[in-house]
Every structure is written in C-alpha cells, then in structure tokens.
C-alpha positions as CSV (number, residue, x, y, z in Angstrom):
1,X,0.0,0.0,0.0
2,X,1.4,3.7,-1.2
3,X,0.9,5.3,2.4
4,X,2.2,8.2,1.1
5,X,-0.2,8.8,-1.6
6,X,-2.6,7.5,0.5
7,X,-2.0,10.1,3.6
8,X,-1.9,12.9,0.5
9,X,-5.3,11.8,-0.5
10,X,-7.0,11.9,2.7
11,X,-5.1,15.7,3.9
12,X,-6.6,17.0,1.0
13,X,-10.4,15.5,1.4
14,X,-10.2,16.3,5.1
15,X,-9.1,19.8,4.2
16,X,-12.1,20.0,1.5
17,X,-14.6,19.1,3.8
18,X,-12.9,21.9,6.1
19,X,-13.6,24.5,3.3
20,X,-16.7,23.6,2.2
21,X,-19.0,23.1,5.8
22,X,-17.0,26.8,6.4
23,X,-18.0,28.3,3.3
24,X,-21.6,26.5,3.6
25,X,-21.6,27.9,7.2
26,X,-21.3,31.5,6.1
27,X,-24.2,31.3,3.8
28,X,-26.1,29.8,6.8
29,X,-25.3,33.0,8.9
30,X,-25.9,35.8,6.2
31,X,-29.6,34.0,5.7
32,X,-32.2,36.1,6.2
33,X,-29.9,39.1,4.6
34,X,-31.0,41.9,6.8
35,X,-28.0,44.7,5.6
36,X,-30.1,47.7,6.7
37,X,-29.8,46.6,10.3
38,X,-26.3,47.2,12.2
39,X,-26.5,44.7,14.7
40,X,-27.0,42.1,12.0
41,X,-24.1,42.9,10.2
42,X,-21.8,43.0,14.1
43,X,-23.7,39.7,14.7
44,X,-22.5,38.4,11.1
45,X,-18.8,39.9,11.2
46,X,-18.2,38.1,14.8
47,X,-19.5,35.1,13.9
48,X,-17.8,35.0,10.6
49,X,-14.5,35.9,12.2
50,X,-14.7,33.4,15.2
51,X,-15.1,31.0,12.6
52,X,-12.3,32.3,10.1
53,X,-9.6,29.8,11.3
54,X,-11.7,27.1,9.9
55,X,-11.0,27.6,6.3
56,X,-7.4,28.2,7.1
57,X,-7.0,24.8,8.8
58,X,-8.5,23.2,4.9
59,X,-5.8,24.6,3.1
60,X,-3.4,23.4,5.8
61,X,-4.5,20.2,5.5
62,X,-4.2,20.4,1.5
63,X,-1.0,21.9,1.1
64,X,0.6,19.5,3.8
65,X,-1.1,16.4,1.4
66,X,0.6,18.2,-2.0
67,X,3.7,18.9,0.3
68,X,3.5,14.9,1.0
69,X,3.2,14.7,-3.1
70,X,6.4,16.6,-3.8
71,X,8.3,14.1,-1.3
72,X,6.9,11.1,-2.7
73,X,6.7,12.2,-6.4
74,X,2.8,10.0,-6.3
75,X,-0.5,11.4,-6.0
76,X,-3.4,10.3,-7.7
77,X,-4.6,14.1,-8.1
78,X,-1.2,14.1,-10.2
79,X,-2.7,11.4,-12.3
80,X,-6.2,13.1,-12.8
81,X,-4.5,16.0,-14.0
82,X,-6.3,18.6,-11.3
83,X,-4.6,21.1,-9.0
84,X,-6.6,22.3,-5.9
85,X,-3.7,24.6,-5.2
86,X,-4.6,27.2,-7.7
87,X,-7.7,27.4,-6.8
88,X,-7.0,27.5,-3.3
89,X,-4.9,30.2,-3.4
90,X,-7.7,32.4,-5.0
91,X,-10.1,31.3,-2.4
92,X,-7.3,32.4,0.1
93,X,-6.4,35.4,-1.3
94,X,-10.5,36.3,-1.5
95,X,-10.7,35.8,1.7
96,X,-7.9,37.9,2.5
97,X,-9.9,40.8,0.9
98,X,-13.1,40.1,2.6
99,X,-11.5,40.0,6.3
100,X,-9.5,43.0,5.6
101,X,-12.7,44.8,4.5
102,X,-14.5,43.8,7.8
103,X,-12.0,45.7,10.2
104,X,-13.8,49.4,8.9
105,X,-16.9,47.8,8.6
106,X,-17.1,46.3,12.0
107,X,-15.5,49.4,13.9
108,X,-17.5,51.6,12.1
109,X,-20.6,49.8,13.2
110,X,-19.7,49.3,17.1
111,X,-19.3,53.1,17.0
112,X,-22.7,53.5,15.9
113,X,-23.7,50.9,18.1
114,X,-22.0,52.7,21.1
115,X,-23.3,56.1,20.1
116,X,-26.8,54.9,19.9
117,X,-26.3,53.1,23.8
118,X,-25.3,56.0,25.2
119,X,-28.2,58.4,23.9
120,X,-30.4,55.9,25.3
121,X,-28.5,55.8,28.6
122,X,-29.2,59.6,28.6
123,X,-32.9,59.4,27.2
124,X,-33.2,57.2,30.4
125,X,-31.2,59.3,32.2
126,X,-33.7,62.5,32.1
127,X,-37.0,60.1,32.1
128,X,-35.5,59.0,35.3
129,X,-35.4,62.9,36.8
130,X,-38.6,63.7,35.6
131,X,-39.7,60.4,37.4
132,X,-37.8,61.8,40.8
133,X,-39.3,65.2,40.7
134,X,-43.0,63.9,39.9
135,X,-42.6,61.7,42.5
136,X,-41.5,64.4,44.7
137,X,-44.0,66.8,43.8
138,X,-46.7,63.7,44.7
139,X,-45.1,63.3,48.0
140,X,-45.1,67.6,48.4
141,X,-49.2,67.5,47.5
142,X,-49.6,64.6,49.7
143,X,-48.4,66.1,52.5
144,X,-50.4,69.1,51.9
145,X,-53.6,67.8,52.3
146,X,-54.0,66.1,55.8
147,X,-57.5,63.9,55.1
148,X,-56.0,62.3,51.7
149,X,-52.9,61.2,53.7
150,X,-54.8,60.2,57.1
151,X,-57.4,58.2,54.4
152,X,-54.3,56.3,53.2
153,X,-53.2,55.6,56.6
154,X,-56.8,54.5,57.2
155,X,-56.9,52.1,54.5
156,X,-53.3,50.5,55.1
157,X,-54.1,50.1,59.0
158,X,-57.3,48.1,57.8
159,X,-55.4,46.1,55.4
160,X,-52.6,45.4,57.8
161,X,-55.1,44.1,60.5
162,X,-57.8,42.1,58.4
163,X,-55.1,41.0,56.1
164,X,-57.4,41.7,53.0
165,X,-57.8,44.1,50.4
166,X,-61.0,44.5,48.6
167,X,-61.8,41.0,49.7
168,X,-58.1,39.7,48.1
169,X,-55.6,37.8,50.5
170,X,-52.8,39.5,50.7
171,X,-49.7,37.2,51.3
172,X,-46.7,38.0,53.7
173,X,-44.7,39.9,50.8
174,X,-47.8,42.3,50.1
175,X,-47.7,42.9,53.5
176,X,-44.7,43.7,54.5
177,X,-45.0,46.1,51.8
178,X,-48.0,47.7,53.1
179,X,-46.5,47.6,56.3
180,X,-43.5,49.8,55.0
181,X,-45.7,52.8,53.2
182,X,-47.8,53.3,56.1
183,X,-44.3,53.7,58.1
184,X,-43.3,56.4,55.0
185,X,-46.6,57.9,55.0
186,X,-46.4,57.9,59.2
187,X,-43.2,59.6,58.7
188,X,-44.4,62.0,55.8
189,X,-47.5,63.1,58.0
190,X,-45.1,63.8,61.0
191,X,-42.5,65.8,59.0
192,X,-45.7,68.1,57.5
193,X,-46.7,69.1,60.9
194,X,-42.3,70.6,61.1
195,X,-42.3,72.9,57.9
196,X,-38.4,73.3,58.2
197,X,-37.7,69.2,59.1
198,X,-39.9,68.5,56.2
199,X,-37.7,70.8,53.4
200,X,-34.7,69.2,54.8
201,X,-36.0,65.3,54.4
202,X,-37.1,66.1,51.3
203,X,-33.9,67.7,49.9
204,X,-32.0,65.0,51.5
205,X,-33.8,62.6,49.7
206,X,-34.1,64.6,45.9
207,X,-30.4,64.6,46.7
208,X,-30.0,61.0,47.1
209,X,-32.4,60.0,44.0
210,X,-30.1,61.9,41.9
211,X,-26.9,60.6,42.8
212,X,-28.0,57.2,42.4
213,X,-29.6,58.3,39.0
214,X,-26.4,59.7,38.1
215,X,-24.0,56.4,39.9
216,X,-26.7,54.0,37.4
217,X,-26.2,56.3,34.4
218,X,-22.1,56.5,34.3
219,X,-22.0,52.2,35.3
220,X,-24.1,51.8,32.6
221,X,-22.0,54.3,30.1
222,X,-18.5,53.0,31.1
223,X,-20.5,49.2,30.3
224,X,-21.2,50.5,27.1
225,X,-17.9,52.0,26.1
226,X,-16.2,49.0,27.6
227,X,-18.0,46.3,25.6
228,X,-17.8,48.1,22.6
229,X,-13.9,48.4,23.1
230,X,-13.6,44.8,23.9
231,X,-15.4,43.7,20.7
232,X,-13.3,46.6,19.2
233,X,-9.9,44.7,19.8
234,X,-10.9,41.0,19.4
235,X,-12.9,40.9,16.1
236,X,-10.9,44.2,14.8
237,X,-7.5,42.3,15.3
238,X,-8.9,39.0,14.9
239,X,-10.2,40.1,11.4
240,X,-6.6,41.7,10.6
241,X,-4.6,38.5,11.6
242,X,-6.9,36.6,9.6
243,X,-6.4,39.0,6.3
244,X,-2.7,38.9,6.2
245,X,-2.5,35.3,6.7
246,X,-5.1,35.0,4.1
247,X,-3.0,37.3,1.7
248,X,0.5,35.9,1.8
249,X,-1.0,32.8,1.3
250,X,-3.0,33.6,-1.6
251,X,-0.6,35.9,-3.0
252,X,2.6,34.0,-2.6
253,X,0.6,31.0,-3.5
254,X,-0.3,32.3,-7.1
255,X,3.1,34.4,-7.7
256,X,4.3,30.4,-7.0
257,X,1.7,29.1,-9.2
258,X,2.6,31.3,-12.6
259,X,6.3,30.9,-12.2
260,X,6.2,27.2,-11.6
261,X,6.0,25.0,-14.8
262,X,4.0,22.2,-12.9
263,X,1.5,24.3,-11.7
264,X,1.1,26.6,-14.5
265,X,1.1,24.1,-17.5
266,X,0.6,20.4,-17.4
267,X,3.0,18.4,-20.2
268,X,0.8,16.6,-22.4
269,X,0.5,13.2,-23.1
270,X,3.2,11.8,-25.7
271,X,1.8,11.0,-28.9
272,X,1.7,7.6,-30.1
C-alpha cells in the first residue's frame, strides 16, 4: 500500500470538507440578509470571524497532502491531471480581501452601536429625573392635604389588620410592603406638621435619588464603552490576523503558481 499517496489523498479531502461546511456555514449565517440593520451585520462579522480559522485549517490540511506529493513524487490528483492549489490560493487570497474589508466595517458599526447606547442611557437618564421630581411633587401635594394622607393611613391600617384588600388575600410579601408605606406615610405626615424638618427630608432625599440616577447612568456608560472596546480589539484584530494570513497565502501562492511550470502548465500526453 502507497501510504504516502494514501495520507496525500485523505489531507486534502479532510481539508475540503474543512472548506466547504466553512464556506456553507457562512451562507447559513448571512440567511435572512438583513443589511439595513447594524446589529445584524456586528452579529454576522463576529461570527464570521470566530469562525475564520476554519477555512485556514482546509488549506493546511491540502497543502501539507501536496507537500506529501512533492516528497513522494505520487499522488493520484497528479494522475487526474487537477490542481486544488490554484484554486486554493484564489479562495485564500479572497478571503484575504473580505477579512480586511470587515475591520472598517465592524468598527464603524460598534461606534454607531455605542453612540446609539449612550443616547439611550441619557434618554433614560432625564426620564428618570422627571420620574424623581414627579414623585416628589406627589409626596409635596400629599403632605399638603391632611385627610388624603390620614385616608391612606386608614386604609393600610385596615389592610394590615384584616389581612385583605378588597376582599383579596394578601400574602406576607404584600404585606410587608404595606407595612412599610404606612411607616413612610407615618413619617411623611409627622415631618408636614415641622415645615423646616420636612424641606430638609425632602432635599436629602431629591439629593440622594439623583446621585444614584447619576451612579446608574455612568455604570451603565462606562458598560457601554467597555464592551464596545472589547469587541473593538478582538474581532478588529482577529479580522486583521486573519487577512494577512489569508493574503501571503493567496498571493505568494499564485506568484508560485505562474512561475512554476508544474502548476502553471501540465506536459501533455506523448503522442503515439
């Protein structure tokens, strides 16, 4: 048995299948084509590039089997009369282009991306003060108007005791929680009665709603710029390693190609 030849044959069928379920893969990612919407195409660029060594690993496997060829001067590819190297070397150097073109395209799109987070971190930002100062200008009319709040307290007090709200069981989260609002609203009515206590509370507490608006709004800005950094580096570089490999393989490859007489013509036959 030609082990050899043998070992050649199967590094290069091993390394089609390689190329093949990769290239088949893409397809299967860029399906439905959705090229108006940016996350698609930073969902289609990461996956693509996480799955870029996979093509490189076929024409590994097929160059090693011809490398095999040119040591044992066999091959039944040889035979046949068909070169995969040619070929190969385009595909390489196509997917050299394609890789390098997806380093601008994939920044360019996590800066949108990040642009977009943080105007909706500041969106939510402001509806969250307009959410603080309503509720403080609910807690301010409440505490103006003595028979609303002592009706709450009313209400709560019967709830807490009978354990029921308009005939409803309430279970032992509810009321706890009814528990603590007639504590706040205890509190609220005391602080009413002390005009200069009450101004105090409440500025102490407008103060402290902001600050944690403001402590949410920067964790979730520095998330924001973080991530899009990280993904920044790993798919920008990624996709850049990949394109140069790519190239000099596909490039070399064909300048080897053209100038080699094996590759570039086959001899024919000898007549009879």
């Amino acid at each position: 048995m030609n082990y050899p030849a043998f070992t050649s044959l199967a590094l290069k069928l091993i390394g089609v299948i390689f190329i093949l379920s990769s290239l088949l893969d893409y397809v299967t990612l860029a399906v439905p084509l959705q090229w108006e919407s940016q996350q698609w195409q930073i969902g289609l660029v990461t996956s693509v590039v996480d799955r870029g060594v996979v093509p490189l690993v076929g024409i590994g496997f097929i160059l090693v089997g011809y490398w095999i060829d040119s040591l044992a001067d066999a091959s039944p590819m040889k035979k046949s009369g068909f070169d995969l190297r040619f070929p190969i070397f385009i595909l390489s150097a196509v997917l050299g282009l394609v890789f390098l073109l997806m380093v601008p395209l994939h920044l360019n799109n996590l800066n949108v991306a990040k642009t977009n987070a943080l105007e909706q971190i500041q969106q939510g930002a402001g509806q969250g003060a307009q959410q603080i100062q309503n509720f403080l200008t609910q807690v301010d009319a409440l505490s103006k108007n003595p028979q609303r709040l002592n009706g709450q307290l009313q209400q709560l007090n019967q709830a807490i005791e009978t354990g029921q709200v308009q005939g409803q069981q309430l279970n032992a989260q509810q009321l706890e929680a009814a528990r603590q609002q007639r504590d706040q609203l205890q509190g609220l009515r005391d602080l009413a009665k002390n005009p200069a206590e009450y101004k105090k509370r409440t500025d102490e507490l407008k103060k402290q709603l902001e600050t944690q608006l403001v402590t949410r709004r920067k964790q979730a800005e520095d998330q924001a710029k973080t991530q899009a950094l990280k993904q920044s580096l790993r798919i920008g570089l990624s996709s850049l390693m990949l394109a140069i490999v790519y190239f000099v393989i596909g490039v070399f490859g064909l300048r080897i190609s053209m100038s080699s007489p094996k590759m570039a013509s086959r001899p024919k036959a000898p007549k009879r």
